[in-house]
C-alpha positions in Angstrom: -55.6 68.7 148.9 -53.6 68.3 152.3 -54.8 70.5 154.9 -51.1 71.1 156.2 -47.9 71.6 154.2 -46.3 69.7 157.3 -46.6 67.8 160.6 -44.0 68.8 163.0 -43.6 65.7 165.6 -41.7 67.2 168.7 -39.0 65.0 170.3 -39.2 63.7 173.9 -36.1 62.6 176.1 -35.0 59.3 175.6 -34.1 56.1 178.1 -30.7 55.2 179.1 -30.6 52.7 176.5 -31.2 55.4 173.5 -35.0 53.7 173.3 -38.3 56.0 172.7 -39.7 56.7 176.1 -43.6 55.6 176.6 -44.2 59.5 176.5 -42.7 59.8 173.3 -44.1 56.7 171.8 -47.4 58.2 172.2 -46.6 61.3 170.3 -44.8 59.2 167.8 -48.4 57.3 167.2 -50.6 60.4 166.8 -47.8 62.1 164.5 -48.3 58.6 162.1 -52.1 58.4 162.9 -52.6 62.3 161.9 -50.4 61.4 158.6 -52.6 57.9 157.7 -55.5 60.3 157.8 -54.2 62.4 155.3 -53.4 66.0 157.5 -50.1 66.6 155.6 -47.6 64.6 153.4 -44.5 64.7 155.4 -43.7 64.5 158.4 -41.0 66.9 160.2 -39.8 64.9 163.7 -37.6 67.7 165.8 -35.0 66.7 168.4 -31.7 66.3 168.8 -28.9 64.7 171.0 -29.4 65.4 174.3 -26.4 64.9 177.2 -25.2 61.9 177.7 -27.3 60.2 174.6 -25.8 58.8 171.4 -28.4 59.3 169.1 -30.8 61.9 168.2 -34.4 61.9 169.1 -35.5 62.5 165.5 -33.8 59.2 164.5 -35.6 57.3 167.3 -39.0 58.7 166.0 -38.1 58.4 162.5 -37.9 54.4 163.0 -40.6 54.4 164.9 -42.8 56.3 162.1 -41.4 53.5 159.8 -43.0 50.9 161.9 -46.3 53.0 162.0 -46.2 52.5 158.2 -44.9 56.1 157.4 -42.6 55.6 154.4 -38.9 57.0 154.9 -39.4 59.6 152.0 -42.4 61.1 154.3 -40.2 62.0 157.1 -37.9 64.9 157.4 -35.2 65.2 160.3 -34.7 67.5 162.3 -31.9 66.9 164.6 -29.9 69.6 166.4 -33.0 71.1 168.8 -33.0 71.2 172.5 -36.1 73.1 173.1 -39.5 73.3 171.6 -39.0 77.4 169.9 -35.8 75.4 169.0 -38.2 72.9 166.9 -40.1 75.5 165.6 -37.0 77.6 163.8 -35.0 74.7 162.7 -38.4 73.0 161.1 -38.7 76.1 159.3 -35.7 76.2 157.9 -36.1 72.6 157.1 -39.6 73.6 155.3 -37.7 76.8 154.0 -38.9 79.1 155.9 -42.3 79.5 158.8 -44.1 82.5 156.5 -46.7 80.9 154.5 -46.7 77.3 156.0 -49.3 75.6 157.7 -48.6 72.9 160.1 -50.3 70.3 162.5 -48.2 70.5 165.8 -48.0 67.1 167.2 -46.9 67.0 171.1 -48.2 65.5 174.5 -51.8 67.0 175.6 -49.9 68.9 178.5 -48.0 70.9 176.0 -49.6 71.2 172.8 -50.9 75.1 174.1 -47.4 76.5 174.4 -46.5 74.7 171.4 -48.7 75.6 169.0 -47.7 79.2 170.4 -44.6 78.7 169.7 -45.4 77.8 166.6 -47.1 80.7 165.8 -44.8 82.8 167.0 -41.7 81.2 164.8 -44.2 82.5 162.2 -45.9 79.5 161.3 -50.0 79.2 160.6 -50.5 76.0 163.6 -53.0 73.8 164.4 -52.4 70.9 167.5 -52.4 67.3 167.5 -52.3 66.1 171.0 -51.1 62.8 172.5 -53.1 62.3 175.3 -52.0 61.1 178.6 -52.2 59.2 181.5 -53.4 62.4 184.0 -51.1 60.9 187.2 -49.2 62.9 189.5 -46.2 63.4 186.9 -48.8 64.6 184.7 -50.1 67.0 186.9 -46.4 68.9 187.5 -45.7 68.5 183.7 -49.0 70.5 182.7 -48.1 72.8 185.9 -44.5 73.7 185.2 -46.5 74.5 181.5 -48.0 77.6 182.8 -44.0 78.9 183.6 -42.8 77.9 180.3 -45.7 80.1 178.4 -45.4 82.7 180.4 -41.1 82.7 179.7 -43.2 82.7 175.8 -45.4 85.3 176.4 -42.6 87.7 178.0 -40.4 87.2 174.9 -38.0 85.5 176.9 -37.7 82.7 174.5 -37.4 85.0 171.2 -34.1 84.9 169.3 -31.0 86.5 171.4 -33.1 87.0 174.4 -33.7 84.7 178.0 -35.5 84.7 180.6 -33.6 86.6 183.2 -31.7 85.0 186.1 -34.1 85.7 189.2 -36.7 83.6 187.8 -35.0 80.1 187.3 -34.8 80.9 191.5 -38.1 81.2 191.2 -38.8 78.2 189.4 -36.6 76.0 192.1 -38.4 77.6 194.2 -42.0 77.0 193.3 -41.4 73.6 191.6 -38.5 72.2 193.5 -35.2 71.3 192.4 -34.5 67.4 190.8 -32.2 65.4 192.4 
């Protein structure tokens, strides 16, 4: 017996050229590692189009899970979320519903906490599965802007029909910088 009804691989942003980001490789490897050893028999890879992008980042992943050996049949899609609570509810309707299901979360180290939170809170019984990476200075304001997004979880500010209120993206600019 499986110990999970599911893995959920979450999506990272793709190149310029539609192409799996090194980032997203990585969680694409431990997704098909964690399946080879048996955690769950299918695989759930969450993420859709983003701006500017002609395909979905659960297609990306779901060829790259092909070349990791996963067999099409193994891998669900999941292909209209933006945002990791996104993954969550969508998966769940893709697994036909959160109540009940155990899953093996499968994200980069920096944010397997939130997610497996997230997962939780979507109703899910979760477990993590990190990718771990290089801890460089990216690293480092990925795991730190972290700490904002669980708190935006913890507030309820990511729950269904509610978000996180307008002062506080000011704050974010503020404390993290804007991108150019």
């Amino acid at each position: 017996m499986r110990a999970f009804d599911a893995i959920l691989l979450l999506g990272y942003g793709l190149d310029e050229r539609d192409q799996a980001t090194q980032e997203l490789c990585l969680r694409v490897g431990a997704a098909a590692k964690a399946y080879r050893e048996g955690a769950a028999k299918v695989i759930v890879a969450c993420g859709g189009t983003t701006p500017g992008h002609k395909v979905s980042e659960a297609e990306v992943m779901a060829r790259l899970l092909c070349k990791e050996g996963v067999p099409d049949s193994a891998v669900i899609l999941e292909d209209k979320s933006q945002v990791t609570i996104e993954n969550m509810r969508f998966a769940a309707e893709k697994l036909g519903g959160a109540k009940g299901k155990r899953v093996l979360v499968v994200t980069s180290d920096y944010h397997l906490r939130r997610s497996v939170l997230t997962a939780m809170r979507a109703g899910f019984y979760a477990r993590g599965y990190a990718s771990v990476m290089e801890h460089d200075e990216a690293w480092k304001e990925k795991k730190s802007k972290e700490l904002a997004y669980t708190v935006d979880l913890l507030l309820g500010w990511q729950d269904e029909g509610k978000s996180r209120p307008q002062w506080t993206y000011k704050l974010f600019d503020l404390v993290f910088g804007k991108k150019k």
